[in-house]
C-alpha positions as a printed Julia matrix, in Angstrom:
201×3 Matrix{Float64}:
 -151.26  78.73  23.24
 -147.88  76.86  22.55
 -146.79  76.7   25.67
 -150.56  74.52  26.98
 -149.88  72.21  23.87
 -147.06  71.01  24.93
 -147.87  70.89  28.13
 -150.65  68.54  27.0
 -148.49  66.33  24.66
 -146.27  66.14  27.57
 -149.19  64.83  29.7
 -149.91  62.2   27.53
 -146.44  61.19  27.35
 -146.38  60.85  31.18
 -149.79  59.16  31.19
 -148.22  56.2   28.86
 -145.08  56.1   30.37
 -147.13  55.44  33.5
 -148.85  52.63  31.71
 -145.25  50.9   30.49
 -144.27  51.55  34.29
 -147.46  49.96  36.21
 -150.13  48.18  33.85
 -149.77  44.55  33.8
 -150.37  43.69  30.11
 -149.43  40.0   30.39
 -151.49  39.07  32.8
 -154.76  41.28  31.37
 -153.73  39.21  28.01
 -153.45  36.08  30.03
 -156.84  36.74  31.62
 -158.71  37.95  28.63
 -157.99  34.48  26.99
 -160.92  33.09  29.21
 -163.89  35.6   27.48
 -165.06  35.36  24.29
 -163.97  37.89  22.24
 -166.86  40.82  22.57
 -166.66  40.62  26.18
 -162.68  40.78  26.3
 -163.15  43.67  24.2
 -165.6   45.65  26.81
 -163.61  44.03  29.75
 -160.64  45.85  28.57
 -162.54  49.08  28.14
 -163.52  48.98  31.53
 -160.25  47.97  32.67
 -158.7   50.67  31.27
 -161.58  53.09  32.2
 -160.05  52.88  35.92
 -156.19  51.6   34.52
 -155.99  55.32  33.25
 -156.49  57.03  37.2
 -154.68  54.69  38.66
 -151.25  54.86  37.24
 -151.75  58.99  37.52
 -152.58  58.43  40.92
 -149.03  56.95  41.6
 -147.12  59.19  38.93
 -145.6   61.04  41.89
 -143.18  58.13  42.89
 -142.0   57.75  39.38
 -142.33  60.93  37.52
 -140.01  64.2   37.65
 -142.29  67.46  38.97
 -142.63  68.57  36.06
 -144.07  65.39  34.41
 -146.23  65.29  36.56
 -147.49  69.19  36.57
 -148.19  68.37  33.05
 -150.11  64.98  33.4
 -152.5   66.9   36.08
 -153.02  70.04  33.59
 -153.73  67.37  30.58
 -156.26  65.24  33.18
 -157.91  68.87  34.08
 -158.06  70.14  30.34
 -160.08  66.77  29.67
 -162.32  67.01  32.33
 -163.0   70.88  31.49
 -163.35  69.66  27.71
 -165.82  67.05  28.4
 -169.91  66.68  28.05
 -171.88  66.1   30.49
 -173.3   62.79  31.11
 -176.46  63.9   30.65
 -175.38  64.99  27.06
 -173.38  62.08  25.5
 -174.85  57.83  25.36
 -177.77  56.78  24.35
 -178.4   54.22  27.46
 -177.97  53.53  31.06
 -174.66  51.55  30.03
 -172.96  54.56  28.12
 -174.16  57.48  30.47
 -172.16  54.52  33.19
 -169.09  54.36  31.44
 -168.83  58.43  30.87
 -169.7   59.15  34.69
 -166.7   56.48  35.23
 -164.92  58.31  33.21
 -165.4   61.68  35.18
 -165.43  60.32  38.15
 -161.85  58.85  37.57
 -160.65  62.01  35.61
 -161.44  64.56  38.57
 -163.67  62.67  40.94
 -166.37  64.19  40.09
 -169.14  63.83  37.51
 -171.12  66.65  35.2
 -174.44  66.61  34.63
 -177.3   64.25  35.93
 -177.99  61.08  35.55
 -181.38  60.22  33.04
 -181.11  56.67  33.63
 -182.04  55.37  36.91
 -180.09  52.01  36.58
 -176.66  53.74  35.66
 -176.62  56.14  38.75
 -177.29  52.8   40.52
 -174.57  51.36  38.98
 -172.38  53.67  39.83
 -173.45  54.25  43.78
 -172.73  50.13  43.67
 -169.37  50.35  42.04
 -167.8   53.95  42.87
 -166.45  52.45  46.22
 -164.68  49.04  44.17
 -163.2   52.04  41.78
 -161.64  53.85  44.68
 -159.97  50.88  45.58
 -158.76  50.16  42.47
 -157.16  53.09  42.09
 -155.6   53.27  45.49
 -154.3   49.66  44.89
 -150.45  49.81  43.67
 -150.5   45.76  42.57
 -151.59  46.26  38.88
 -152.7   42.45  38.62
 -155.42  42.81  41.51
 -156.56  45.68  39.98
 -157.55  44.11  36.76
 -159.57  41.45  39.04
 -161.2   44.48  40.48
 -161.9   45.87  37.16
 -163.76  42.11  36.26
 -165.89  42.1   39.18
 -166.67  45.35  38.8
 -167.88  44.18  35.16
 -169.54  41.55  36.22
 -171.93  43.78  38.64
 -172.42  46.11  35.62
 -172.89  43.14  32.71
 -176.65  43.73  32.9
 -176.27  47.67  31.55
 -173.84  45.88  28.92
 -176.05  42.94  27.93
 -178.91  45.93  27.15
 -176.57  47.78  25.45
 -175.25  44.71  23.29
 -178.85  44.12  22.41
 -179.36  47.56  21.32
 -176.31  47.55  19.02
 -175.98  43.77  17.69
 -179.79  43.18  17.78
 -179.31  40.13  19.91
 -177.22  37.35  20.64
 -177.36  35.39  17.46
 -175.0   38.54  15.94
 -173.0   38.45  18.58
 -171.94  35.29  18.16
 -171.63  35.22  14.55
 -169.62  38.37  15.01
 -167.47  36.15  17.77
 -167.13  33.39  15.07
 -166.13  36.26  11.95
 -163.46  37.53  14.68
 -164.87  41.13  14.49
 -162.42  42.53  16.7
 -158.67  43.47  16.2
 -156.25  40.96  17.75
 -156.64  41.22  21.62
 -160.08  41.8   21.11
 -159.48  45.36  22.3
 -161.24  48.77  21.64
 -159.86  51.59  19.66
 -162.31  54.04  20.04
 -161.08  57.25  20.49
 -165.43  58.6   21.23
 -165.32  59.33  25.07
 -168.87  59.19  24.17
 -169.02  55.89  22.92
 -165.71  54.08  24.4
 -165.97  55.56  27.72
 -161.95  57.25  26.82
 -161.01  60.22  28.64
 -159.27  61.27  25.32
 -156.33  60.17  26.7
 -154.18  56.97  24.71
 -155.9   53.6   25.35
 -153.01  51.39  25.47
């Protein structure tokens, strides 16, 4: 009805204000200098896989009540709204980043695993996630974001070689610049981008 879309649009509204309020875009820009631009690209995705629960988790100490009322209702009609991991990604590294995605959303995941090495992945890195979003200093939780990256690079590498074919087009996709400025995602496919729906900023 009316009233839940607006609700919702007010949601997201709180969700990016969040983001101008807490996420620490200099210093992600200042860090992603240092990858080469398809990994800066996934880093950020993963960044902002556990950015997006973060700054809702402290929306409390800067949001009015009912800001914040509408932010929870537009996390829960996600969550509600959303497949299954078992229905959406193609391999262990995109049935990962959608459990992530649930996990962060509600803290809880739908659905069951099919790939051994994500639900590994995820037993490994759930705990590094909790920190992250319990940590209020939004520079050490983009170096929480990168290790937990680093611990999940295998499930990307695999994935990379099912989509580019191997390194030698990843590089020359590097080279071309086959990326928007930052190197950043704009994928708006939870499926695909691991995005809760919600504005990837």
């Amino acid at each position: 009805d009316e009233d839940g879309k607006k609700c919702i649009l007010y949601g997201l509204f709180a969700h990016e204000v969040m983001h101008l309020l807490r996420t620490d875009f200099a210093y992600e820009e200042q860090k992603s200098e240092h990858y080469k631009p398809s990994e800066r690209k996934e880093r950020h995705k993963i960044f902002n896989i556990f950015e997006d629960p973060a700054i809702e988790y402290f929306s409390g100490n800067s949001l009015s009540k009912f800001l914040c009322r509408c932010l929870h209702k537009t996390i829960e009609y996600f969550y509600r709204n959303a497949p299954g991991i078992d229905e959406c990604g193609g391999d262990a590294y995109l049935q990962y980043i959608n459990a992530m995605v649930l996990f962060g959303d509600m803290g809880v995941i739908k659905g069951s695993f099919t790939f051994p090495e994500a639900k590994d992945a995820f037993v490994e890195t759930a705990p590094m996630a909790l920190k992250l979003i319990e940590e209020p200093n939004g520079k050490k939780r983009y170096d929480i974001a990168q290790q937990i990256f680093d611990k999940i690079c295998p499930l990307w590498s695999e994935h990379n070689e099912n989509v580019f074919g191997g390194s030698e087009m990843e590089d020359l996709l590097d080279k071309l610049g086959i990326t928007d400025s930052k190197g950043n995602a704009d994928s708006k496919n939870p499926s695909e981008s691991g995005d809760s729906g919600e504005s990837d900023s």
